[in-house]
C-alpha positions in Angstrom: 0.0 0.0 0.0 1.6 3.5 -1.2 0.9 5.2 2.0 3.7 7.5 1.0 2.0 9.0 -1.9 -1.4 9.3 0.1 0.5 11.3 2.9 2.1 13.4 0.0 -1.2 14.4 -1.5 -2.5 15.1 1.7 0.4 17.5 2.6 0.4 19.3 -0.6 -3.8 19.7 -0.6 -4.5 20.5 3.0 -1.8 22.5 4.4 -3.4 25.5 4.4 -5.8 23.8 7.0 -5.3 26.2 10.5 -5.3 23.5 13.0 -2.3 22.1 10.8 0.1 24.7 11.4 1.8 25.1 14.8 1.1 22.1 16.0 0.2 21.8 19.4 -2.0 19.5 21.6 -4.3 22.5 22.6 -4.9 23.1 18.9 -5.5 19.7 18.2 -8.0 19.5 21.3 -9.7 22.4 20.0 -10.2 21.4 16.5 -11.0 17.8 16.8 -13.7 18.7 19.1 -14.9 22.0 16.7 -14.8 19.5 13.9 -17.3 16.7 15.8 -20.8 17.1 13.5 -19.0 20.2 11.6 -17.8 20.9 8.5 -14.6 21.5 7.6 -15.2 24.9 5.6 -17.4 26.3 8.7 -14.4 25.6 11.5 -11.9 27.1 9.5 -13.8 30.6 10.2 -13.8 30.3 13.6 -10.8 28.1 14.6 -8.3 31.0 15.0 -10.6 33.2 16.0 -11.6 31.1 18.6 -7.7 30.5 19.9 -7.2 34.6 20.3 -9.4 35.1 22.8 -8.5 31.2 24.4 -4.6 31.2 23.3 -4.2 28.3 26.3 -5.5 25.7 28.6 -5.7 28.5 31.2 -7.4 31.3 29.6 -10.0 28.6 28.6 -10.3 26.8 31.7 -10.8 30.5 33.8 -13.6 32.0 30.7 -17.0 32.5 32.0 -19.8 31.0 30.6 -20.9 34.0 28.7 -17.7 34.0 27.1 -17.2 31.2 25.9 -20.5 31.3 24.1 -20.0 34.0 21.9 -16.4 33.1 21.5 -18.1 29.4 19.8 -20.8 31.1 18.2 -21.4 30.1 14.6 -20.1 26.3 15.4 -23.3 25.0 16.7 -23.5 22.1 19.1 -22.5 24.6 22.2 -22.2 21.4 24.4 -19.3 20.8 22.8 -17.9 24.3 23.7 -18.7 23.5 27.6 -17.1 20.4 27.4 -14.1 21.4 25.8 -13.5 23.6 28.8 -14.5 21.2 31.5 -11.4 19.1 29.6 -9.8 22.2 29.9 -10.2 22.5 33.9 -9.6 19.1 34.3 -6.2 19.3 32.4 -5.3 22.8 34.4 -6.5 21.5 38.3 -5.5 17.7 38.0 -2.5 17.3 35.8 -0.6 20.7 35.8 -1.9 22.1 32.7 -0.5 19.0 30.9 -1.8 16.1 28.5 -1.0 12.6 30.1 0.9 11.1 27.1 -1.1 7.3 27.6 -4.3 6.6 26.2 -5.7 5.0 29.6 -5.1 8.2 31.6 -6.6 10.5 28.9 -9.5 8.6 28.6 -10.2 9.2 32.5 -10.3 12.8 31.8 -14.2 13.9 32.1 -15.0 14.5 28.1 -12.2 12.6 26.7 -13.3 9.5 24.7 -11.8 6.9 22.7 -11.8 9.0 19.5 -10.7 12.3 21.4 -7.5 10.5 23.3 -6.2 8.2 19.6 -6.7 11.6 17.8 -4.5 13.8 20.6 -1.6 10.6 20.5 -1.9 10.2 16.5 -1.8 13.8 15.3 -1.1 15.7 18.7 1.8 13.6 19.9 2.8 11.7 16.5 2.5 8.0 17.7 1.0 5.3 16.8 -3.0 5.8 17.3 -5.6 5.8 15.3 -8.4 8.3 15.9 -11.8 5.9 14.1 -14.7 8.1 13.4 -17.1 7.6 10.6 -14.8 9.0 7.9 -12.2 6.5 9.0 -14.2 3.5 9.7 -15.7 3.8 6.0 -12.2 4.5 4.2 -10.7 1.5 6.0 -13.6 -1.0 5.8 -13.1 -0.5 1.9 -9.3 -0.3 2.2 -9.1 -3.8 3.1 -12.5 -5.2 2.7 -13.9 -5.4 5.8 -17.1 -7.5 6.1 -17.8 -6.7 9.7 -21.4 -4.4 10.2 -20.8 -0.4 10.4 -20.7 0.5 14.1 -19.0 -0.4 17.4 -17.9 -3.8 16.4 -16.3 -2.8 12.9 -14.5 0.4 14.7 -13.2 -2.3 17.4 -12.3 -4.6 14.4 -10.0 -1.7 12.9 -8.4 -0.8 16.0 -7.4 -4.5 16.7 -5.6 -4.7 13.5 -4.0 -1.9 14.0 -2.9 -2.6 17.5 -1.3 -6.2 16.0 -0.1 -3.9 13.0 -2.1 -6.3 10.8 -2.9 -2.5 9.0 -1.0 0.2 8.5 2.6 -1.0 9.3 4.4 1.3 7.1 7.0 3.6 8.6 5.3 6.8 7.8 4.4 9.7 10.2 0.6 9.1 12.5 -0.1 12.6 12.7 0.6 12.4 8.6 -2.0 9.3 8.6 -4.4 10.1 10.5 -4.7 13.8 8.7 -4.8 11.6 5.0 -6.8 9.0 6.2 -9.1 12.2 7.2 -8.3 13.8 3.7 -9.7 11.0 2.1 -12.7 10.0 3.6 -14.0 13.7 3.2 -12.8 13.7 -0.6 -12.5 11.4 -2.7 -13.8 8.5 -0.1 -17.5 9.6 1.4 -20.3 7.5 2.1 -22.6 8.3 -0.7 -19.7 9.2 -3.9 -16.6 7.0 -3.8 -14.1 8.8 -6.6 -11.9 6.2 -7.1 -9.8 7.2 -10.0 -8.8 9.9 -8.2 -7.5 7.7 -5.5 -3.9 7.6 -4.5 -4.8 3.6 -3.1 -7.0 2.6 -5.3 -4.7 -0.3 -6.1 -4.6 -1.7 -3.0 -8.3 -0.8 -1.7 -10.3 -4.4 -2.1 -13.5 -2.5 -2.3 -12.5 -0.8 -5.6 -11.2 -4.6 -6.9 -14.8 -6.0 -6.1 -16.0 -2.8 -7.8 -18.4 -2.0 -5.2 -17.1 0.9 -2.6 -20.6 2.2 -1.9 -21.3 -1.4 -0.4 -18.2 -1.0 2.2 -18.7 -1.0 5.3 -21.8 -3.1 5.7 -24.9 -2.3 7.2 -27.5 -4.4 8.9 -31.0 -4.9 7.0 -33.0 -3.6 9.4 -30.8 -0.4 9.8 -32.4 2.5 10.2 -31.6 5.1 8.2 -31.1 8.8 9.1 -33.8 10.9 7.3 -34.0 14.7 7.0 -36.4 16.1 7.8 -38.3 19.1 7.1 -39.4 22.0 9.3 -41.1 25.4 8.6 -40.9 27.9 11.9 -42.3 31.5 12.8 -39.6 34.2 13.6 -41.6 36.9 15.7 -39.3 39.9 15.4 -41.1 42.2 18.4 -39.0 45.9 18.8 -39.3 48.8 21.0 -37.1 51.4 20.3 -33.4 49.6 19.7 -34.6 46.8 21.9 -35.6 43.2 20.7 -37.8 40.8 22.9 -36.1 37.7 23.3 -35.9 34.6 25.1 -32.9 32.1 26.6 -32.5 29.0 25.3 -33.2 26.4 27.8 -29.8 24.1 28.7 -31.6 20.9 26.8 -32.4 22.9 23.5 -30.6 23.4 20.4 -28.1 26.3 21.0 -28.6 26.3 24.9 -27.3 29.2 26.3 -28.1 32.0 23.4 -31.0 34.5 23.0 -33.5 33.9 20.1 -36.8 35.6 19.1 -39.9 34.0 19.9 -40.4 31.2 17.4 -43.2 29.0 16.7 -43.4 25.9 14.6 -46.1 26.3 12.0 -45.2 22.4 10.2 -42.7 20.0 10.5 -42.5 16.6 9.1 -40.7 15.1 12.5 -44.4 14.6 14.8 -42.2 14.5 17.8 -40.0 17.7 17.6 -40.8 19.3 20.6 -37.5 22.1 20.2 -40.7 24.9 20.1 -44.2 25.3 20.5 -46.6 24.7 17.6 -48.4 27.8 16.6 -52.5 27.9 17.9 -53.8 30.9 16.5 -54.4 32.3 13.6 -51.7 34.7 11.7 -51.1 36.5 8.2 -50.8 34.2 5.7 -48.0 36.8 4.1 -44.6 37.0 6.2 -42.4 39.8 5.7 -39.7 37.6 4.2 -37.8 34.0 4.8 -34.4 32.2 4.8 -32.9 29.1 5.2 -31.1 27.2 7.9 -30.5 23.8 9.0 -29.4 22.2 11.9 -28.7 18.6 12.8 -31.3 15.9 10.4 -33.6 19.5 10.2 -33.7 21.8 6.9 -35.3 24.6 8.4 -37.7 27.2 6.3 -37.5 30.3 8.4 -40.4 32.7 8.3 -40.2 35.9 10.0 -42.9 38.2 11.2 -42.8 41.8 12.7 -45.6 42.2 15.4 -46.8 44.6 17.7 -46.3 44.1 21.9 -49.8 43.7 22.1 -50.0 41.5 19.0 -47.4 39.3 20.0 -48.6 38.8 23.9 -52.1 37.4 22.0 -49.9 34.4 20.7 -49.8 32.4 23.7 -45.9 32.6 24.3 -45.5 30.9 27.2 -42.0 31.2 27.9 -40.2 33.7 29.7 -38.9 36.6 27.8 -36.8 39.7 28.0 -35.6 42.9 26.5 -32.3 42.6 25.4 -30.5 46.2 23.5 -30.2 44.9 19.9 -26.2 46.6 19.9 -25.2 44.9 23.0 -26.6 42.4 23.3 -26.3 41.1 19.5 -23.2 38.8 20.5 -25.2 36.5 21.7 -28.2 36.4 19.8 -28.6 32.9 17.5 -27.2 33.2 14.3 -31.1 32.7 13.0 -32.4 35.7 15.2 -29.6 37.7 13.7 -30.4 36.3 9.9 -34.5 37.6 10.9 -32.9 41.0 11.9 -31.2 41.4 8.7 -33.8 40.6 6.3 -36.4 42.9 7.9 -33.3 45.9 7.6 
């Protein structure tokens, strides 16, 4: 297997990657948990960003919730953002403001799972781990024709060989690797388009032999598959003077932590969403205009109405809201409440 050649093409296409310059383990524990259920194009606007105001361990583990909000904002997920700094306190109060450099102690770290700890040895320290996600587990079920079912078993599978060096017993760098291995899966490698012409392995990957890479790695009959779904909401944009009325998003929400206006769900094809309140009375069958979001399995249709105080308080809200001053306050409004604003400007 020309592993050489893979970790060539992958060094002369994704240098330009942030998190791959100045390698550290605090920038690899930042971007490897930014890059969990997020694209590669939307961390690279905020990776940087984000290590200005947190430069180290310390500054992260001492920000204040507020903080460290706005500081993630536009990344989504914002559990991720408080556990990244509970691994960040951990690290700072229990082991010095150091990494432990074995995989057994990371893992005991509050946050730190099997992926998080093989990804901060592989590409933070350079030895030999293997950080298996889903990018990985598909490239190397078709790499060496794996027949094992896609999930816990099959990642377990790949980790054993690699352990006994069954795969992958090259001499080439594991940061350099893990990053092509990465490369490849997102490229030329994913789990609905397999490109393999364009493949650097292609003559040693036993799924493009069989001539079926799309069938690699297996899946279970009865597997359910992830479906999108779709979801109109109502954007209630309610002003007094440079004041909007807002509400907090609750801690078990989507985007916990951040103000957002009052939003309603008007139709959704998922019966047991349950992220807002279906809208009970009537309203104008115009809206003032619309955009579009999504977030997780959701493609959101976002309508947005301006209303009165009066107007809106006959809606049936029923959860607590607040004035917050549109300029201050706009930091750490949702990225959807600020989208409502600027279409109705």
């Amino acid at each position: 297997m020309n592993l050489k050649a893979l970790l060539l093409w992958s060094e002369q296409e994704f240098t330009h990657l942030p998190w791959r310059k100045n390698r550290s383990l605090y920038r690899t524990l930042v971007s490897e948990i930014m890059l969990q259920q997020t694209t590669v194009g939307t961390v690279m606007n905020h990776f940087e960003r984000f290590l200005v105001r947190f430069p180290t361990l310390e500054s992260l583990a001492q920000a204040s919730e507020e903080e460290l909000i706005v500081a993630w904002k536009g990344l989504g997920y914002y559990r991720r953002a408080r556990n990244l700094k509970k691994i960040a306190e951990a690290l700072v109060n229990n082991h010095g403001g150091e990494f432990p450099h074995d995989l057994e102690a990371l893992q005991e770290i509050s946050g730190i799972g099997p992926y998080t700890a093989n990804a901060l040895i592989g590409i933070g320290m350079n030895k030999r781990a293997l950080a298996v996600d889903a990018n990985l587990e598909r490239v190397i079920a078709r790499l060496f024709g794996l027949k094992t079912k896609k999930g816990p078993k099959l990642q377990k599978e790949i980790q054993n060989l690699f352990i006994q060096k069954s795969i992958f017993n090259e001499k080439v760098s594991f940061q350099g690797l893990n990053e092509a291995l990465m490369d490849l899966g997102r490229t030329f490698c994913q789990a609905r388009k397999a490109s393999c012409e364009l493949c650097t392995l292609k003559k040693s990957c036993k799924a493009f032999e069989l001539g079926t890479p799309l069938k690699f790695p297996f899946r279970s009959e009865n597997e359910a598959k992830k479906s999108e779904h779709e979801l109109h909401l109502l954007r209630v944009i309610v002003k007094k003077k440079e004041k909007l009325l807002v509400y907090q998003k609750a801690q078990n929400e989507w985007l916990s932590g951040q103000f957002e206006v009052p939003t309603f769900i008007l139709k959704t094809s998922d019966e047991k969403l349950s992220q807002y309140p279906i809208i009970k009375t009537e309203i104008p069958q115009e809206f003032v205009t619309s955009f579009k979001t999504s977030i997780t399995k959701y493609k959101i249709s976002n309508h947005v109405l301006i209303l009165s105080e009066k107007a809106f308080s006959q809606m049936g809200f029923k959860v607590e809201t607040q004035w917050r001053s549109i300029h201050e306050a706009s930091s750490n409004f949702s990225t959807a409440t600020l989208k409502a604003l600027a279409k109705i400007n």
